[in-house]
N, C-alpha and C positions, 0 to 999 in steps of 0.2 A: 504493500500500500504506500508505504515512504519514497520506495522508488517510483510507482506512479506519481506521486503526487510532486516531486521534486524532480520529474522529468518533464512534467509538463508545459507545453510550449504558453509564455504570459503573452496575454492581450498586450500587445502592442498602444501606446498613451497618445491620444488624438493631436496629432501638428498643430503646431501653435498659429494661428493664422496673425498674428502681430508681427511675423517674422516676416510677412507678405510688407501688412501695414496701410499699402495703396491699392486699392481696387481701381481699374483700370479698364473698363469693358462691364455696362451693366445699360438698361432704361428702365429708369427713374422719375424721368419729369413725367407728372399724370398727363394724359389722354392725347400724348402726341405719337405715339406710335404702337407698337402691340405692345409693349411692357405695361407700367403700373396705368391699372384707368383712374385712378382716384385719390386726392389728396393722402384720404385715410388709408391706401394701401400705401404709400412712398414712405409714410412718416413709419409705419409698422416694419416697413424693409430698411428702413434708416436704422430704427431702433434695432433691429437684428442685425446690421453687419457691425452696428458699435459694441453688442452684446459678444460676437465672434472677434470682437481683437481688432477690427479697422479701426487707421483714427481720422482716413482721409477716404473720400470717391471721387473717381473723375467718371461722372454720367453721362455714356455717349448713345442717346437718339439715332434714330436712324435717319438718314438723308437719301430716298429712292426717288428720283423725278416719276414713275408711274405709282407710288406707293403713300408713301409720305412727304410728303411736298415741306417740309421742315426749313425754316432761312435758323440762320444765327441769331436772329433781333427773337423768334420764338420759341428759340432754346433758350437763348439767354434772362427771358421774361420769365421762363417756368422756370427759372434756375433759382430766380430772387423771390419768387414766392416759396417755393419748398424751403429756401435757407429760413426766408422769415417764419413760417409753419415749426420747422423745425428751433431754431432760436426760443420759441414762445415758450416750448413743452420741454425746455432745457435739452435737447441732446446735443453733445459736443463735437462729434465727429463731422470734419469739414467736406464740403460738396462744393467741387466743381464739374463744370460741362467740357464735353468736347463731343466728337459726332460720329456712326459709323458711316462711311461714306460707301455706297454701291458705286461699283465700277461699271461706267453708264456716259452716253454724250453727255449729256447732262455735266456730270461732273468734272470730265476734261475743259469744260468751261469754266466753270468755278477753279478751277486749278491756274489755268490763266488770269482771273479776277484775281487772284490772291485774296480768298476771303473767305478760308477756311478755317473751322474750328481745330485747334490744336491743343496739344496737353505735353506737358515736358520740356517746353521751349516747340518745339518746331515737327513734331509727330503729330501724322494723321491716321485716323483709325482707317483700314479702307475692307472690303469684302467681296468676296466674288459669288455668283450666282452658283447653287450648288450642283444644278446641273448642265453639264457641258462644261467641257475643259476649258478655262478664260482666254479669248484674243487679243493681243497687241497687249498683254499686260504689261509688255516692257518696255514699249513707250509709254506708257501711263505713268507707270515707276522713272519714269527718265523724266517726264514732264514736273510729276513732285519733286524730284531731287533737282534739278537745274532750277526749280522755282525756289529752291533753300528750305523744303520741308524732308521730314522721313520720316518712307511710307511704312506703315505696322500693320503687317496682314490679319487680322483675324481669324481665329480659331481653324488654323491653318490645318488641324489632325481631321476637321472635319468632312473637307472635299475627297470624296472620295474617288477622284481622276487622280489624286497624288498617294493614294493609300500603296502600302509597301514598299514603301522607301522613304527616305526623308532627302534622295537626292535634289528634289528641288528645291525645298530647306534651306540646301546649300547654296543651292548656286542663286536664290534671291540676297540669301544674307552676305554671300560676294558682292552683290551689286548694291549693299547699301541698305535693303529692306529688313527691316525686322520681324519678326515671327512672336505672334500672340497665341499663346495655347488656353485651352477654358477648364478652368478645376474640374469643373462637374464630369469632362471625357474621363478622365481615372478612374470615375465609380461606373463607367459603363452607360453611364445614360444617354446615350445617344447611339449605342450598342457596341457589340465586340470590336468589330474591327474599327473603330473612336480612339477604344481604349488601346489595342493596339498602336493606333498610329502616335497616339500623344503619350507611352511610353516609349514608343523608340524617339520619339524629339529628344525628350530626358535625358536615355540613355546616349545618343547622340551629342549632347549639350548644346541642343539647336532653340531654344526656350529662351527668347526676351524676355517676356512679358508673360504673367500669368492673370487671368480674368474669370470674373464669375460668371459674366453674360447674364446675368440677373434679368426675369421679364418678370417674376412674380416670386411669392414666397415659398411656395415647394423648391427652388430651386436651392434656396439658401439652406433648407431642412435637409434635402438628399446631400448639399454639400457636407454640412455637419453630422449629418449620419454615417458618412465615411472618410472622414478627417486619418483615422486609423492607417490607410491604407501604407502598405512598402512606398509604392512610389509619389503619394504625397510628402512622406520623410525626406524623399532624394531631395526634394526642391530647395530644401534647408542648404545643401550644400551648391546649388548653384549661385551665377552672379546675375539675378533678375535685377533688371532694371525697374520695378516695381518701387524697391527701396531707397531708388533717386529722384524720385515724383514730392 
């Protein structure tokens, strides 16, 4: 019985998500895109990621010309009303905007405008459509970078045209791009081969940025339901730019 019970493998102690600190990748502002629709859920998802260890968000909205027709003057509006919301009922953890930008004509104009939301000094959130493998992304990526922004792919494990491999992991973050992974892939939520592809980023050490992609509160629950996990621990020992925000 002593040897069972002193051979036993211990639960493994939930990652401290303070070690993150900046969330980077969530929608927050109510009713402007699928994420929170209502004041009282923003303030509830505020209160839960300062309850998990954040002490900062940067809330990036979605910017789709067929979807969400989002400017910066309306991100920026719903920015100061949830800081004030928030302020009223005391929570501390600070909120700023930035945007996820669809890779779209649309946007290669605003890219020329220069009048894009950013976070980190000069990073733009940007995403590709998930199905079909993306066109001319490398002039787009050459249009942000000559304009003096850089570009942060979003939840790069998730297109599955790049799945089994992280060879182009590589060769964007050669050209400049950064590479945003989403916690939630590690627990599987978005299925096996997610988790797959956002453990070899890990193991690779292809991981800028990590992000919750927050649209509602199951999100932030399944995150803290597996905090636990082996390759949530790895992240401890990467150099995420999270902790330069």
């Amino acid at each position: 019985m002593l040897g069972k019970f002193f051979g036993r493998k211990r639960k493994s102690e939930p990652f401290d998500l303070s070690l993150i600190g900046v969330d980077m990748h969530s929608h927050l502002i109510p009713g402007i895109d699928d994420g929170s629709k209502s004041m009282d859920e923003t303030i509830a998802l505020l209160a839960k990621f300062q309850s998990l260890g954040y002490r900062k968000l940067i809330t990036t909205p979605h910017i789709m010309s067929d979807y969400y027709r989002n400017t910066p003057e309306i991100i920026e509006r719903g920015l100061e009303e949830v800081r004030a919301t928030a302020k009223m009922i005391g929570l501390t953890i600070e909120i700023e905007v930035a945007a996820e930008y669809y890779f779209d004509d649309a946007f290669l104009q605003m890219i020329e405008d220069k009048k894009l939301l950013t976070f980190g000094g000069a990073c733009v959130l940007v995403e590709f459509a998930f199905m079909g493998q993306p066109m001319f992304e490398n002039e787009m990526f050459f249009k942000l970078i000559s304009n003096g922004y850089t570009p942060v792919l979003a939840h790069f494990e998730r297109y599955a045209f790049f799945h089994g491999s992280s060879e182009k992991a590589k060769e964007y973050r050669s050209r400049g791009v950064l590479i945003q992974m989403n916690l939630s892939s590690l627990s599987g939520h978005y299925g096996p081969e997610v988790r797959k592809q956002a453990e070899r980023l890990i193991d690779d050490g292809l991981v800028d940025f990590v992000g919750t992609d927050c649209h509602r509160m199951q999100h932030l629950l399944a995150l803290e339901e597996n905090l636990a996990l082996p390759y949530m621990h790895k992240l401890a020992g990467m150099e995420l730019k999270n902790k330069q925000l």
